[in-house]
N, C-alpha and C positions, 0 to 999 in steps of 0.2 A: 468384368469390371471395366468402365467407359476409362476413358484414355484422362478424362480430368482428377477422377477419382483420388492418381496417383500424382498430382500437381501441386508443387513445392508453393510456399510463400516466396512472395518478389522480395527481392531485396532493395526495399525505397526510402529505407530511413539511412540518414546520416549520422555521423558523432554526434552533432548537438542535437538531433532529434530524440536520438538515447540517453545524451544526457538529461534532456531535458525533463524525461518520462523517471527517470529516477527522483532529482529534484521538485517535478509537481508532484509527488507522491510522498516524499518527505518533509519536502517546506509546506505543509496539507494546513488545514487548519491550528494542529497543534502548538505552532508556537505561539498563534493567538491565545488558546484559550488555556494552555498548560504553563504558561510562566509567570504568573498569579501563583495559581497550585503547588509550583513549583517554590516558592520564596515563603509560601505559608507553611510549608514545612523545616525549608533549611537555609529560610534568612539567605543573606547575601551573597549564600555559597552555594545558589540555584546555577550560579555563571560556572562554578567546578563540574555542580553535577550534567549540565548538558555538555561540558567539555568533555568529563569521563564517559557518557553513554559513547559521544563520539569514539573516543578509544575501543570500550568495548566493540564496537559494530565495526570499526575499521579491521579487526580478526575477524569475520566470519567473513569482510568485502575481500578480504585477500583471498578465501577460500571458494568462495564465487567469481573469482576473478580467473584464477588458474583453473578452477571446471571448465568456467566459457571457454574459456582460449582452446582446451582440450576436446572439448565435446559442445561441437557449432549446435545443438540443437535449442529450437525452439520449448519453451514447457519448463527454466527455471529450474529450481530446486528437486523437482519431479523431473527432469530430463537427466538431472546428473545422477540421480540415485538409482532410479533407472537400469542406470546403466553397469550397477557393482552390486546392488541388491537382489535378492529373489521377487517373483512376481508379486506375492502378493505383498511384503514390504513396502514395493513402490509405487504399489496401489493406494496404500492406505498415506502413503505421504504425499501421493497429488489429489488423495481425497481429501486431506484437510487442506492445503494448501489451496485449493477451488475453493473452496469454502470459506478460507481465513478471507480468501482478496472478494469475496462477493460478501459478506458480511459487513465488510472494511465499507464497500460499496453504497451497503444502505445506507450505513452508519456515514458518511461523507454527504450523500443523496440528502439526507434528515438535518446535516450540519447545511446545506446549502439554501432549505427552505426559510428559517429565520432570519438570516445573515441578508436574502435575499431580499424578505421584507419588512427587513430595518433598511434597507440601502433605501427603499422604494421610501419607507415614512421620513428621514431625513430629508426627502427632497417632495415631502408632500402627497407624493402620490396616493399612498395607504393609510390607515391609520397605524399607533403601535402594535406589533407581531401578534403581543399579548389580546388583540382587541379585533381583531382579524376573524371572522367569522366563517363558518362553514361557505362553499363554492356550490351551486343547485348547477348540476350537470343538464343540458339543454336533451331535451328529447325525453331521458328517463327522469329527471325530477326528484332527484337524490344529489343530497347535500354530503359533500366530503369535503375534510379539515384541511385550510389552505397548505398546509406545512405538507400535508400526503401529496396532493394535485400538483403541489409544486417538485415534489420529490420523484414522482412519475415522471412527471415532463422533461427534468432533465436525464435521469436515467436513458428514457424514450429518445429524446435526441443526440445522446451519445454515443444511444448504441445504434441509432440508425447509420451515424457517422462514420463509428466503426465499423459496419458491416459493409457499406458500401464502398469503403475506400480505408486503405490503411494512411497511405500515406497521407490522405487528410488527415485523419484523427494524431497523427505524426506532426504534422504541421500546428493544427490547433494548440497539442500539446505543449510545445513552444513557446507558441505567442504567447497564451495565458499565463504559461511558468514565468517567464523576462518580464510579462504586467505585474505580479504578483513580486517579483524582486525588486523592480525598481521602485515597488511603492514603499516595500522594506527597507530600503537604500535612500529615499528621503526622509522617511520615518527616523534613519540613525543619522543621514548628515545636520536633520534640524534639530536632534538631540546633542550631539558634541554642538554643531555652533551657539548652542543656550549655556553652553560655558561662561562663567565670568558673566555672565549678565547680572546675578546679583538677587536677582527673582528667588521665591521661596523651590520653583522646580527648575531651578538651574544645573548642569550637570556639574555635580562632584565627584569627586573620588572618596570623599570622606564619610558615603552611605557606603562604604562596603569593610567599614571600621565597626564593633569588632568583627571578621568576617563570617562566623560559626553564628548560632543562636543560643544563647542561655539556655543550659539545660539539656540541650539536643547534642548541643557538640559535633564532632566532624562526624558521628552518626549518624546523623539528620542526612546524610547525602545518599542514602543506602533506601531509604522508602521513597523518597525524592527521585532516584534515577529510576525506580520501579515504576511511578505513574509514569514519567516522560519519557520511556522507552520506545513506548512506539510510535513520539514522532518523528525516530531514526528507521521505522520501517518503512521503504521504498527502494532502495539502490538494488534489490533482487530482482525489481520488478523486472530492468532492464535486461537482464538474463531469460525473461518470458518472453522475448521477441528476437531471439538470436539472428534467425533465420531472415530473418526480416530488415535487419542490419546490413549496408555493406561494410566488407572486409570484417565480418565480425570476431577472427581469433585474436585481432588486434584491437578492436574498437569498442568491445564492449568489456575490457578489461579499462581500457581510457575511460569509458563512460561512466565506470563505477566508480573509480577513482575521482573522477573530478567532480561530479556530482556528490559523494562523500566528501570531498575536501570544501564544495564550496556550501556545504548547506548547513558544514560545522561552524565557518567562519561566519555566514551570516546568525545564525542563533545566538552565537555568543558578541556577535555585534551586537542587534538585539537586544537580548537578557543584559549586556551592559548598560544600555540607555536608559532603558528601564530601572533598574535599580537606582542609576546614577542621577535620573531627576528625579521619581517619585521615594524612592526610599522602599528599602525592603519591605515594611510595615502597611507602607499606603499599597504598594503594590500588591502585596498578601488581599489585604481588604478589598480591593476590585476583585478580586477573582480571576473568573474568566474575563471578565471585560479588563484585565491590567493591563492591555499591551492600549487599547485602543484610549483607555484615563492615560496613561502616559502621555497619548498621542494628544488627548487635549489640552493637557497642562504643558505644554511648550510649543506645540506647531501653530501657526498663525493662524487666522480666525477671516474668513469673509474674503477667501480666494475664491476668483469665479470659480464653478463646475464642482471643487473641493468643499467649502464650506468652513468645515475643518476640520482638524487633526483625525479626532474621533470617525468621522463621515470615511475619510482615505483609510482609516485600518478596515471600517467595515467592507469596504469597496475591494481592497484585501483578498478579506477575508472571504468575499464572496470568488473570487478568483481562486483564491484557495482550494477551498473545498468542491470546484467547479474540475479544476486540472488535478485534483486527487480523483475524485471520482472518475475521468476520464481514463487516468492511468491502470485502473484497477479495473475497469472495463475491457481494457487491454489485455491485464494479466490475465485475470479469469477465463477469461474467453481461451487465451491460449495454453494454456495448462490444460483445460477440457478436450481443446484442439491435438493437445499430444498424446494426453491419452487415449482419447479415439482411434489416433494413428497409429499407436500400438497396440490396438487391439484392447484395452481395457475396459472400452466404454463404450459405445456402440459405434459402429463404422462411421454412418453418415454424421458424430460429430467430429471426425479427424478427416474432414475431407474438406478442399481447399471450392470454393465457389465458380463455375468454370466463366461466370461474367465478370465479378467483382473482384476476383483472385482473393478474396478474406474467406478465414474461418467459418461461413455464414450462421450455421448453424449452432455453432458454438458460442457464439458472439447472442444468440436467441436465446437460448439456453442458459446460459450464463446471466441475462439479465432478468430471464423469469424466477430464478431462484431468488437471484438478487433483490428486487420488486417484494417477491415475498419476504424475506429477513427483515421489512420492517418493521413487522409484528413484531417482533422479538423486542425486552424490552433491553433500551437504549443500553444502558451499563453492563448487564447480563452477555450484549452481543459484542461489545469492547474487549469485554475480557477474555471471554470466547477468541479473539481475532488475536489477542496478544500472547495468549499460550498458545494459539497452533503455530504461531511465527515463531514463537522462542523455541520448542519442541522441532519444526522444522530447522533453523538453523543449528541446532545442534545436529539432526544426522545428517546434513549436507557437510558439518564439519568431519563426520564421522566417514563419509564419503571420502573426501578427498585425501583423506591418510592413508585409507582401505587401496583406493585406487592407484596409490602411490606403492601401498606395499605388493598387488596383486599384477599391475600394469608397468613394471618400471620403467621399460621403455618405450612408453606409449609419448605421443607428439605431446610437450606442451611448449607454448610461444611463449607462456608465463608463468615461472615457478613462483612461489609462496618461498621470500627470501626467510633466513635461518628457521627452515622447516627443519623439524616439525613443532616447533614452541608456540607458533601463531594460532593455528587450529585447537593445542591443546588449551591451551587458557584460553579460546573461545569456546569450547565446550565446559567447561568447566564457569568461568562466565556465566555463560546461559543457561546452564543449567541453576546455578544460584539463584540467578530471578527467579529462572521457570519453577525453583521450590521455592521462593520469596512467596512467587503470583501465586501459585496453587493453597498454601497455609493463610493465606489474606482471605481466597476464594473459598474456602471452609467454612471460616468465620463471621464471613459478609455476602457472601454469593455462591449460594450453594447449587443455585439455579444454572449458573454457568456451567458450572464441573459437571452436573446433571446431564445437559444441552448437549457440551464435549462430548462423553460416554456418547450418551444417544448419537449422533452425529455418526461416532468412529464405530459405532455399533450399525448402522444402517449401511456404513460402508463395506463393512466385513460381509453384511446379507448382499449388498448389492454383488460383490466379486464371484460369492457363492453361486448366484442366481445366473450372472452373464456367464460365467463358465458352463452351468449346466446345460444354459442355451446354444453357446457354443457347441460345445457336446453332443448336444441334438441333432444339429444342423449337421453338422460332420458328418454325423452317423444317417443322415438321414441323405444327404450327397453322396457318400458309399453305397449305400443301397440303389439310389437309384443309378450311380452307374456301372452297380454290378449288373443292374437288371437289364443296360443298355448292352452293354458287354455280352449276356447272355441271348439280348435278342437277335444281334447281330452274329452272333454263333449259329443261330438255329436258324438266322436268314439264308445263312451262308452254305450251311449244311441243305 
């Protein structure tokens, strides 16, 4: 084996680089298009239920908090389980776990193509998304759907970015996370200052009277926190770069923390504004577009560059789903990355690139699957992405109880304060959804639960198949240096 084979990732990200990979991974498109969704089920007590998801996810960040500190490895939820589970458990948890974040992938890559061109038709360049016609690829003469071409392309330069440089793709992640808040951040300061103006989308407090919906009652928050759940999924991610972190027993416990504490605050900044000028009802009726009808009914009109209100969410939103997709590029990649390196997956993807110092391969790998997922259809591969994440964080919760009772005195720089109650009602938690999701996906998407199966079924053949091969090789390195051993005897003799 060459001397780079066995060559660690640099460590070139900082805190805010980590946090930031958390945050453009959670502030993703979802609060654009799910807080419409959100209010059309539970009325003005959408602002409860993105506050309790945060609670729920703040038990499972505690318990990903104190793995990281414990166990510096790169690979995430698959690096901690790893490490208390048998093989093939931990295989089949960083098989879904590749999978949930390159799914997540497409699905971000497909949210970036429209968004992209609406920004372009606001400003003239295109026509509407909806009127956008097939692209004739020069040379071969084949027409493919703007939304695909567009979804390629950025995939393709993401992962180039990635591949070649971490701490670019580190850097990127940043900028576009801080563009994407600040536009959040004018979005809610031109919201409270429409206070008192008097105007029919002035901000009150008197749209969040009564605060339940007729009929739904404080029920209504329970199918409500089930669709908007996973736009709390990201703060994991940062645990898929450990290695890559400096000082990581310390900073990617900060990282998760302050990226969960800040992407609670802004949501429910947000979801306040929103309620508070258009009203639970108008906001219900936009849909996915409520965040951006908000933006036009109170932000100014015929500011250079801006336009208006509506224009800055889409511009947003395009930032959005640009530093989601990034980050998930990130994860997948190194999840695949760690599994290689131990042995689960094949060698050459757990080995570090001796020019680049990235994953290379894995990072290739990672977005060829990804590329492919977009066949899969849209909702089918959401839902897919939301039970392996719920599923996962419940045995990472299961993890770090295990490791506590198995490990007592193993290093952590960060205990999980009044354990063990935190993990336990996250597992319990999540597993509620994850049978919420599942009796929803019965009823309505049978296709998904299908997909799953199939999925953790190929996984099972695949561990089958690399071991045997394993096995071969073994046996087949034995032989021949029993035969070298033997020649050298009978040289000798």
């Amino acid at each position: 084996m060459s001397s780079h084979d066995q060559r660690k990732p640099e460590a070139e990200l900082g805190l805010l680089d980590a946090t930031m990979i958390g945050m453009g991974a959670m502030i993703g498109a979802g609060i654009f298009v799910l807080t419409g969704l959100a209010a059309e089920i539970s009325g003005p007590a959408a602002l409860l239920v993105f506050l309790l998801n945060g609670v729920v996810t703040a038990f499972t960040g505690l318990s990903y908090a104190e793995l990281a500190s414990a166990i510096p490895k790169s690979g995430g939820g698959y690096a901690f389980v790893r490490e208390i589970f048998d093989d093939f458990g931990s295989f089949i948890m960083g098989w879904m776990l590749w999978f949930a974040y390159m799914i997540a992938g497409a699905l971000y890559a497909l949210g970036f193509a429209p968004n992209f061109l609406e920004l372009l038709h606001v400003y003239g360049v295109v026509a509407p998304p909806g009127q956008v016609g097939a692209v004739v690829l020069p040379l071969l003469g084949v027409g493919v759907p703007a939304k695909f071409l567009l979804a390629f392309l950025a995939v393709a330069g993401l992962v180039a970015m990635n591949a070649a440089s971490t701490a670019a793709s580190g850097s990127a992640e940043t900028v576009f996370t801080l563009v994407k808040v600040s536009i959040l951040v004018v979005f809610v300061a031109f919201g409270f200052l429409s206070a008192g103006g008097g105007g029919e989308t002035s901000f009150t407090f008197q749209n969040f009277d009564p605060l339940f919906p007729e009929g739904g009652g404080a029920f209504s928050i329970l199918p409500a926190m089930g669709l908007t759940f996973i736009a709390f999924e990201g703060y994991d991610l940062i645990t898929t770069v450990t290695e890559e972190v400096e000082n990581p027993r310390e900073n990617i416990p900060k990282a998760i923390f302050v990226s969960l504490a800040a992407t609670v605050v802004v949501y429910l900044l947000v979801v306040t504004v929103a309620i508070g000028t258009l009203g639970a009802s108008e906001l219900a009726a936009a849909g996915e577009a409520g965040i951006a009808t908000a933006a036009t009914s109170f932000m100014p009109t015929g500011v250079p560059l801006i336009r208006n209100g509506g224009a800055l969410i889409v511009f947003g939103a395009v930032f959005s789903t640009i530093t989601a997709l990034n980050a998930v590029v990130i994860a997948s990649s190194r999840v695949a990355f760690s599994m290689g390196r131990e042995g689960q997956l094949l060698p050459s993807i757990g080995r570090i690139h001796h020019r680049f110092g990235t994953p290379f391969v894995a990072v290739l790998l990672s977005a060829v699957v990804m590329l492919g997922s977009v066949v899969l259809p849209t909702q089918s591969a959401g839902n897919m992405s939301s039970l392996f994440f719920l599923l996962s964080f419940i045995i990472v919760n299961v993890a770090v109880i295990r490791l506590r009772r198995e490990r007592p005195s193993m290093n952590r720089p960060y205990e999980i304060p009044y354990y063990p109650i935190p993990p336990i009602l996250a597992i319990a938690l999540n597993g509620i959804l994850a049978v919420v999701l599942i009796r929803f996906l019965v009823r309505t998407d049978p296709l998904a639960l299908l997909l799953s199966v199939g999925w953790v079924g190929a996984g099972a053949v695949t561990y089958v198949a690399l071991n045997r091969l394993r096995a071969r090789r073994a046996a087949e390195e034995a032989e021949a240096s029993t035969d070298r051993a033997t020649a050298d005897g009978a040289g000798e003799d």
